[in-house]
C-alpha positions as CSV (number, residue, x, y, z in Angstrom):
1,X,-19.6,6.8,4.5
2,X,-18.3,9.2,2.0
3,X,-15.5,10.5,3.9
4,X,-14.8,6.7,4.7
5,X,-14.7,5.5,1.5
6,X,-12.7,8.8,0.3
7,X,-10.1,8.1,3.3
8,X,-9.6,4.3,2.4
9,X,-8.8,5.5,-1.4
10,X,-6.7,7.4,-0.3
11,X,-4.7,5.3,2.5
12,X,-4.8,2.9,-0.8
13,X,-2.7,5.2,-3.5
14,X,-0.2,6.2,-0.7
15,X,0.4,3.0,0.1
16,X,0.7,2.1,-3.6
17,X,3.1,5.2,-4.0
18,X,4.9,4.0,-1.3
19,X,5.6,0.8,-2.9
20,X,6.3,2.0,-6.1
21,X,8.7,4.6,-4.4
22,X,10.4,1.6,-2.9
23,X,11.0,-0.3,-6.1
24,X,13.0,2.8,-7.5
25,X,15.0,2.6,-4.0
26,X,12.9,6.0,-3.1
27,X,11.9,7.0,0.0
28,X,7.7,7.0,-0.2
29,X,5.6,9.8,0.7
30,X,4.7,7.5,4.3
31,X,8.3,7.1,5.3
32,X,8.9,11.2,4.7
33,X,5.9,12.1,6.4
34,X,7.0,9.9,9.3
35,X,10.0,10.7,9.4
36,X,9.2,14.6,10.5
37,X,7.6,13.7,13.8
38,X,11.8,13.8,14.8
39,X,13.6,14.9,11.8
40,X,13.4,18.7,10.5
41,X,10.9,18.9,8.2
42,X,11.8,20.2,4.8
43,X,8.9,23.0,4.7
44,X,8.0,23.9,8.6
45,X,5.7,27.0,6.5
46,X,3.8,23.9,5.2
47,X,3.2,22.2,8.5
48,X,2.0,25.3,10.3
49,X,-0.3,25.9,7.4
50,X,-1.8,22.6,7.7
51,X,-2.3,23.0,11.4
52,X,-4.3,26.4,10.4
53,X,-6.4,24.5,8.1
54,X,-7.3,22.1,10.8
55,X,-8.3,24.7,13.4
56,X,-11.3,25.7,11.5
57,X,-13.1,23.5,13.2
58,X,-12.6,24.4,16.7
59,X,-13.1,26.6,19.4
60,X,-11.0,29.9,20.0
61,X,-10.0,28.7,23.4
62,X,-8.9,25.4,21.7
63,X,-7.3,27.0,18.8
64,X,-4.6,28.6,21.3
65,X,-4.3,25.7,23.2
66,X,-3.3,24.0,20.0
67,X,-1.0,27.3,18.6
68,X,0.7,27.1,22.6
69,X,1.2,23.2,22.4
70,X,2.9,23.3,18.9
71,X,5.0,26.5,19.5
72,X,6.3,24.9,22.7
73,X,7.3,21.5,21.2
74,X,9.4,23.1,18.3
75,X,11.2,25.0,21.4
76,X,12.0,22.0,23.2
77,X,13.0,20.4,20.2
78,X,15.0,23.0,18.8
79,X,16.7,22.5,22.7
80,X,17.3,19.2,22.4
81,X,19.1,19.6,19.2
82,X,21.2,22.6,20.3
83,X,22.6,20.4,23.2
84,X,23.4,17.1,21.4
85,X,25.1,19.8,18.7
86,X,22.3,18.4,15.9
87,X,22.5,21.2,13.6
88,X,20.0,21.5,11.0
89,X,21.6,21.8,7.2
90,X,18.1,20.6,5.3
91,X,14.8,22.1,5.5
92,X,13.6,24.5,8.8
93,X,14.3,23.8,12.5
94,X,10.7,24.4,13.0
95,X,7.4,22.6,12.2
96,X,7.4,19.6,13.9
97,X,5.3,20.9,17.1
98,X,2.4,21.1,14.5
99,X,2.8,17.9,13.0
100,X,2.5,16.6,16.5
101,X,-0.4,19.1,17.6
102,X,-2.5,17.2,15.0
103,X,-1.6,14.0,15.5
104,X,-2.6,14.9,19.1
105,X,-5.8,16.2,17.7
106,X,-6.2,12.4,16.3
107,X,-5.7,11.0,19.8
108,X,-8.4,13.3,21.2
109,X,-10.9,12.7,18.5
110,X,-10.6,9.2,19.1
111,X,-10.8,9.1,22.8
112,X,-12.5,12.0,24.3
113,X,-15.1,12.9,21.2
114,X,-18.1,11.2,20.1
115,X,-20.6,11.3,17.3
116,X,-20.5,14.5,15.2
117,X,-18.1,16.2,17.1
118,X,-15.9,13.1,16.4
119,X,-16.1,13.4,12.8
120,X,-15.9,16.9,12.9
121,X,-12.7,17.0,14.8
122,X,-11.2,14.2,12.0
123,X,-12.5,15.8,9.1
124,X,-10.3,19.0,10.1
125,X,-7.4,16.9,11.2
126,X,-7.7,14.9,7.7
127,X,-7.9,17.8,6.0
128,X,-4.4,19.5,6.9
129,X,-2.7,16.6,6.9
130,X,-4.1,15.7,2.9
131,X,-2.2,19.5,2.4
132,X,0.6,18.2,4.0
133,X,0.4,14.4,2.5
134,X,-0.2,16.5,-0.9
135,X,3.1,17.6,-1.1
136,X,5.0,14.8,-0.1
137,X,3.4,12.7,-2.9
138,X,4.3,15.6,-5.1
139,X,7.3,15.0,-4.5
140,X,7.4,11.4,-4.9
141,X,5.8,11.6,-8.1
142,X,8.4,13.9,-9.4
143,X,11.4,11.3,-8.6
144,X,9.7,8.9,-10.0
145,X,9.0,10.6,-13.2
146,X,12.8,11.5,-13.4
147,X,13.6,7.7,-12.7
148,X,10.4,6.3,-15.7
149,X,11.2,8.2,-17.9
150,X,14.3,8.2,-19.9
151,X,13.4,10.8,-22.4
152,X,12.3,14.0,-22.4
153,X,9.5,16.2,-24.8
154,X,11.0,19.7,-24.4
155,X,12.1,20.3,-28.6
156,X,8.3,19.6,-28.9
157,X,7.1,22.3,-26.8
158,X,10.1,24.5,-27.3
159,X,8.9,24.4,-31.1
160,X,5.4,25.3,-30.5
161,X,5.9,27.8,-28.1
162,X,7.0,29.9,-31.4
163,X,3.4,30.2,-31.9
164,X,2.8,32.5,-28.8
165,X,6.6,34.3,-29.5
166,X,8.5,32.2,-27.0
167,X,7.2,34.1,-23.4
168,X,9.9,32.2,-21.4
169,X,13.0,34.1,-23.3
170,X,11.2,37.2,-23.0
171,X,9.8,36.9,-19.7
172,X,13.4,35.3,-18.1
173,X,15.9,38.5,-19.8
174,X,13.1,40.5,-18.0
175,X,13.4,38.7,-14.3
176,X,17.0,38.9,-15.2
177,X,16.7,42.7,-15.8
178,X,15.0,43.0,-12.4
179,X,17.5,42.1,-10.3
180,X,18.2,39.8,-7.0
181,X,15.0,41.6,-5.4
182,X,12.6,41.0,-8.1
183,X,14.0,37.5,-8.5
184,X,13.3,36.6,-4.7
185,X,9.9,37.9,-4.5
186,X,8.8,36.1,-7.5
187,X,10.7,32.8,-5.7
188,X,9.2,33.4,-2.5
189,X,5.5,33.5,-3.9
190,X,6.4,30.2,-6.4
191,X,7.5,28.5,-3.1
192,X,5.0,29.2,-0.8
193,X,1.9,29.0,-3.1
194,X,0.2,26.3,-0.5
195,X,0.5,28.9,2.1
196,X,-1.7,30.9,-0.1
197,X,-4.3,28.0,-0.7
198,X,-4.5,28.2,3.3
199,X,-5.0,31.8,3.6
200,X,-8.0,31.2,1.4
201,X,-9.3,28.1,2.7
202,X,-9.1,29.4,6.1
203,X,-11.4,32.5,4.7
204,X,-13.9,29.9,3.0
205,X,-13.8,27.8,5.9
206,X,-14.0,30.4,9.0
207,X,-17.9,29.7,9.7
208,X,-17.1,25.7,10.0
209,X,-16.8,25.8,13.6
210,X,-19.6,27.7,14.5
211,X,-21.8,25.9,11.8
212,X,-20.3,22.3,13.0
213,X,-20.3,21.4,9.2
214,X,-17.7,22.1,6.2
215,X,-18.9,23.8,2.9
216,X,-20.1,21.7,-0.2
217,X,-17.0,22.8,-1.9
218,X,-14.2,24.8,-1.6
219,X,-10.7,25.5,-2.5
220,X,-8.8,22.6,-0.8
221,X,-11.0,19.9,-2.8
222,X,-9.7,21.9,-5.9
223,X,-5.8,22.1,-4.5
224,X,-5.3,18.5,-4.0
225,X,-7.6,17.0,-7.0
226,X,-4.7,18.8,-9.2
227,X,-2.0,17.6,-7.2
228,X,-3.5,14.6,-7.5
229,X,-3.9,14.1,-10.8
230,X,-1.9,16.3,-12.9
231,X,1.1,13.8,-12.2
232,X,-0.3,11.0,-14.4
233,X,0.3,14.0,-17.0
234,X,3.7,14.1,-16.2
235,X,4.2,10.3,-17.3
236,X,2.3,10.7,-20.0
237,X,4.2,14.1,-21.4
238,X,7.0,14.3,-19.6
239,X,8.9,17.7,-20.0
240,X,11.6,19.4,-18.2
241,X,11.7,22.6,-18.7
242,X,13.4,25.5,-20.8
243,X,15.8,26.2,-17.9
244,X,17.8,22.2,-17.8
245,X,16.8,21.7,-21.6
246,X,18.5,24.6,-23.3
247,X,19.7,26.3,-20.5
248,X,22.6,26.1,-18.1
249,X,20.4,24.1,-15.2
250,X,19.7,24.8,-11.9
251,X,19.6,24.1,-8.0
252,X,22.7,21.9,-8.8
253,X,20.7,19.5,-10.7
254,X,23.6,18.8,-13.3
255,X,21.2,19.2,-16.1
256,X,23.3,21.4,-18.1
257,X,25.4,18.3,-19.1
258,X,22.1,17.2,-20.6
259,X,20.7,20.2,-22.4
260,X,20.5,20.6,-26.0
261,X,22.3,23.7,-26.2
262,X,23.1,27.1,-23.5
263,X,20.2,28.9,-25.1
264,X,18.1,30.3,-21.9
265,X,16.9,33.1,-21.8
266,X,19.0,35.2,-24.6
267,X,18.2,33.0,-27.6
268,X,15.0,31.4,-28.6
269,X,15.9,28.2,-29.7
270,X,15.7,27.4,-33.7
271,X,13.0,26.4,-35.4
272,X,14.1,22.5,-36.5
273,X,12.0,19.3,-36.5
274,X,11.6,18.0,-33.0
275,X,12.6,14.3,-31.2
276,X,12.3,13.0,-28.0
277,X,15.6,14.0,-26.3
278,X,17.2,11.9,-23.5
279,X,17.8,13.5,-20.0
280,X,18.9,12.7,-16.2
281,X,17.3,10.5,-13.8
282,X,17.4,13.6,-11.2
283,X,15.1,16.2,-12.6
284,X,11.7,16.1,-12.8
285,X,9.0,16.1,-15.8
286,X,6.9,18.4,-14.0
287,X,6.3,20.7,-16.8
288,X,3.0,19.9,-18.6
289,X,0.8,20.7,-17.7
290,X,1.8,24.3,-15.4
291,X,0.4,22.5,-12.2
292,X,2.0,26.1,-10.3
293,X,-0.6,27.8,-13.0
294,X,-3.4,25.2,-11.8
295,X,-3.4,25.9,-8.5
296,X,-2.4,29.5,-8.8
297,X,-5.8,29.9,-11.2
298,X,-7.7,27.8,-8.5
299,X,-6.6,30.4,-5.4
300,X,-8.0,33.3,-7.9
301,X,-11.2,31.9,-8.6
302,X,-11.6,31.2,-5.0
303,X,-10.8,34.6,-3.7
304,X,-13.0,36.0,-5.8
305,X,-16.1,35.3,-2.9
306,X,-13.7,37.2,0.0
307,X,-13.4,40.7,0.7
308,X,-11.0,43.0,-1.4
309,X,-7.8,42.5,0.3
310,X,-8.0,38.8,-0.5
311,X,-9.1,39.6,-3.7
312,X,-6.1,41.6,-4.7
313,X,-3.9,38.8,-3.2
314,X,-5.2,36.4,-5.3
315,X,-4.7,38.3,-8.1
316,X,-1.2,39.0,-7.1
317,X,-0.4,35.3,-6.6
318,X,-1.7,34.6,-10.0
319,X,0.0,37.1,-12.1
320,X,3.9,36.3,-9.7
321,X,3.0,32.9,-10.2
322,X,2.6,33.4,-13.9
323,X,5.7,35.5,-14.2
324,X,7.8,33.0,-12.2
325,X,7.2,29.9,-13.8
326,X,8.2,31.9,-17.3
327,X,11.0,33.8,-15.8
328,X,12.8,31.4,-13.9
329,X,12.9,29.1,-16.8
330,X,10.8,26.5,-15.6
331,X,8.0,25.6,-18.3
332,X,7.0,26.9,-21.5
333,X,4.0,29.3,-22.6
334,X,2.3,26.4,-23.5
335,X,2.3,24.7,-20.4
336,X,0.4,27.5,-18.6
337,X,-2.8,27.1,-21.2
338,X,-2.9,24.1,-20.4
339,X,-2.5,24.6,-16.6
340,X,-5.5,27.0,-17.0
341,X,-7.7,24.8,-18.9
342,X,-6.8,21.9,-16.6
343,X,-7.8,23.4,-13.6
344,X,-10.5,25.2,-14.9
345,X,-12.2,21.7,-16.0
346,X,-11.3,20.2,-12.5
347,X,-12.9,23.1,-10.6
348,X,-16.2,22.5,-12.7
349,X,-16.3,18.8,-12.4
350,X,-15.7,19.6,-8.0
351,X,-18.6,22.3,-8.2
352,X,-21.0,20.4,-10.3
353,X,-20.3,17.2,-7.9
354,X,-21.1,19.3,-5.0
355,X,-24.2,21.0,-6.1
356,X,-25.3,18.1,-8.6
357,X,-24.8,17.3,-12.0
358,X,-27.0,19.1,-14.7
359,X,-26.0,19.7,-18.5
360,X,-24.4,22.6,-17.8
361,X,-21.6,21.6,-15.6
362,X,-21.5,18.1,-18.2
363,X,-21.3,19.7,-21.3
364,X,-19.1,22.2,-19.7
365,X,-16.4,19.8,-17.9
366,X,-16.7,17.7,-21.9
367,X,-15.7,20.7,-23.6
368,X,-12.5,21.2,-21.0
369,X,-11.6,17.7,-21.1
370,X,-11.6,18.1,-25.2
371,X,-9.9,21.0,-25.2
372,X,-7.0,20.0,-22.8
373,X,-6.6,16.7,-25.0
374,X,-6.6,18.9,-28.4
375,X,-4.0,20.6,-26.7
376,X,-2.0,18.1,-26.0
377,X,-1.7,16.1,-29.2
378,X,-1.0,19.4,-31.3
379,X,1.5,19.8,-29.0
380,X,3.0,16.6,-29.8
381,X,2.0,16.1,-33.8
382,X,2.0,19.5,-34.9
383,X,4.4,22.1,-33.4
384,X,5.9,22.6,-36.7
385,X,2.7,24.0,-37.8
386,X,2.4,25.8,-35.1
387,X,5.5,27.8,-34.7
388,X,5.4,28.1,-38.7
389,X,2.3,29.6,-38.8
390,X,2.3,31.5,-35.3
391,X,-0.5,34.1,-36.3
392,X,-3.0,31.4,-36.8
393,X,-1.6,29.1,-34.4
394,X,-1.2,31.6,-31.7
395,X,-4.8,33.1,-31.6
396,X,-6.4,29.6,-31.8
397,X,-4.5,28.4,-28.4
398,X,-5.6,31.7,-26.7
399,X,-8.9,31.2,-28.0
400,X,-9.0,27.5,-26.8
401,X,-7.9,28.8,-23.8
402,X,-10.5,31.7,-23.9
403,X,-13.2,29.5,-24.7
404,X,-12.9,27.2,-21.4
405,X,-12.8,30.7,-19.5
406,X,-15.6,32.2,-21.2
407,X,-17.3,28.4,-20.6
408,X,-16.7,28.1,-16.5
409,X,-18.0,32.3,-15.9
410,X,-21.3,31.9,-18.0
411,X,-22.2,28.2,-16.3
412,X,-20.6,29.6,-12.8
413,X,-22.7,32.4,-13.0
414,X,-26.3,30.6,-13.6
415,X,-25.2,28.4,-10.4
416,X,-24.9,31.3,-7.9
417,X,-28.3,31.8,-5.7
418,X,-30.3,34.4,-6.8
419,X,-30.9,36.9,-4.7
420,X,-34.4,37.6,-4.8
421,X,-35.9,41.2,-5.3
422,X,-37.0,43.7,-2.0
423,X,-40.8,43.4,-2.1
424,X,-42.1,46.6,-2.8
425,X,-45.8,47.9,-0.6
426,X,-48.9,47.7,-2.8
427,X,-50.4,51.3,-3.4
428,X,-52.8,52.2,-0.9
429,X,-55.5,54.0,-1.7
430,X,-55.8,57.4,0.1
431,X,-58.0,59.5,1.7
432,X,-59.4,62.7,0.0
């Protein structure tokens, strides 16, 4: 009934998206999904990965039935398209033979499954296609916030980010000091940070199919709740970004006719009182909070249970994601505190629904939900203060931010089982 109820909400906000997506003469996240079954898809990485996440719930033998079935559809499909001349010049020429391995998954669920192998089967098959769904409504969200929302925040945070020293200047002259090589590692890992979640996931959910049941909680609940609803931040605060607001734009999104002034990465921008500042209907307020930082936090916390090569990946993907979303110009310092706090409160609130609520987790998801508003509002009504006073200013955000950290490890730790102590032999008494 719960995974029922959960897949008619959700059937219910795409379909809303859609619509709304519609009345901005948008293409919905439905109609994009859709139109992959044929059309190259615009991240074949994505596809594959959500294939992998669905496999966790069967059989080896099945698993390379499913891998040889999707493998050979992209060949005959990359065939068809070399002889009618159809060359691809968006997105990859591969990833639709896994779209259409689930959706074949779906067919046999529904007619050759019963019972709890049904569900099973659907719950797996649900579950990479939410990853997949995930970013498509991402990426409706983010045209519609450039098409809402006629002005732009960035002198606000661009003023407060005095109080931690401006990191995006500093940490952009340093990925330009780097080079091309640096640059596209530090890409490649912002771009593919789903493929990460799945890596993870795939770790956390490897027992599922021998079990025949899914974990209480695990990192794909945490990856789409922020996707899900750190977009209804973007309306609310929308920013674009140091890179389009005082820099020279990017990825030919002509945003450099709208910036402010050419100020990225070699000079902070001036300390002056800040005003809502009117932008493009192209780019996207996707800067506050860091949802990259979100879900980069969430793959760390999560790795943290595997074994030490996952481990150091998750540590690596945290602290590339960190430097990438500073040194490609694409939010502010104080977008990643919030980022942090934000998914930090949404991984609590997952956990304590999993395991049941108790004044730990309540107290503890209050105190992040506080925090993350506090942040917000100084951001907007006083980053004057802020980046006049940036030793008192500066040390408070860290410690707001340190606080929520501190918070989820102490409250974490009293939830883990206990493991209980080796009994040891009573003395026996002994023969003289």
């Amino acid at each position: 009934m719960l995974y029922a109820a959960a897949g008619v909400v959700a059937l219910g906000f795409f379909v809303a998206l859609e619509i709304t997506a519609r009345r901005y003469g948008l293409p919905g996240p439905m109609t994009n999904q859709a139109q992959e079954i044929v059309f190259a898809p615009k991240s074949g990485f994505l596809l594959y990965a959500g294939m992998g996440l669905m496999m966790v719930v069967l059989t080896w033998r099945e698993r390379f039935i499913a891998a040889g079935a999707a493998i050979g559809i992209d060949l005959v499909i990359f065939l068809v398209r070399w002889v009618a001349d159809a060359k691809v010049t968006e997105g990859h020429p591969f990833g639709n033979g896994a779209l259409w391995a689930m959706l074949g998954c779906v067919v046999i669920a529904l007619t050759r499954r019963t019972g709890r192998e049904r569900a099973l089967l659907l719950k797996g098959v649900g579950l990479g296609l939410l990853l997949v769904a995930g970013r498509k409504t991402g990426d409706t969200w983010l045209l519609i916030t450039a098409k809402s929302r006629p002005t732009v925040l960035d002198p606000y945070l661009a003023t407060a980010d005095h109080a931690l020293g401006n990191p995006s200047w500093l940490a952009g002259r340093i990925v330009d000091a780097m080079g091309p090589i640096g640059a596209h590692v530090l890409d490649y890992v912002y771009i593919q940070l789903p493929v990460a979640a799945v890596i993870v996931s795939v770790y956390q959910l490897r027992n599922v199919a021998v079990e025949r049941r899914f974990p209480g909680h695990h990192l794909v609940r945490t990856f789409l709740a922020i996707g899900l609803l750190g977009p209804a931040i973007y309306m609310i605060f929308p920013v674009v970004g140091p890179i389009f607001a005082y820099g020279a734009g990017a990825f030919g999104t002509g945003g450099e006719h709208w910036a402010l002034a050419n100020l990225w990465p070699h000079t902070p921008p001036p300390i002056s009182v800040p005003h809502p500042m009117p932008f493009d209907e192209i780019t996207p307020r996707n800067c506050m909070p860091s949802l990259h930082t979100a879900w980069a936090t969430a793959i760390f916390i999560h790795s943290r249970q595997g074994p030490r090569l996952l481990r150091f990946a998750g540590t690596f993907w945290l602290i590339a994601t960190l430097g990438a979303t500073l040194g490609f110009g694409y939010h502010y310092g104080v977008d990643l505190i919030a980022g942090v706090v934000f998914a930090l409160t949404i991984e609590t609130a997952l956990r304590a629904l999993a395991r049941g609520w108790d004044r730990s987790g309540i107290q503890l998801v209050a105190h992040g939900t506080a925090v993350f508003a506090a942040l917000l509002v100084s951001y907007r009504y006083l980053p004057m203060e802020m980046a006049r006073h940036p030793w008192l200013f500066g040390p408070l955000l860290l410690l707001a931010m340190g606080s929520v950290i501190h918070g989820y490890v102490r409250t974490t730790r009293l939830w883990e089982p206990k493991t209980a102590p080796a009994l040891q032999p009573e003395p026996q008494p002994e023969l003289v």
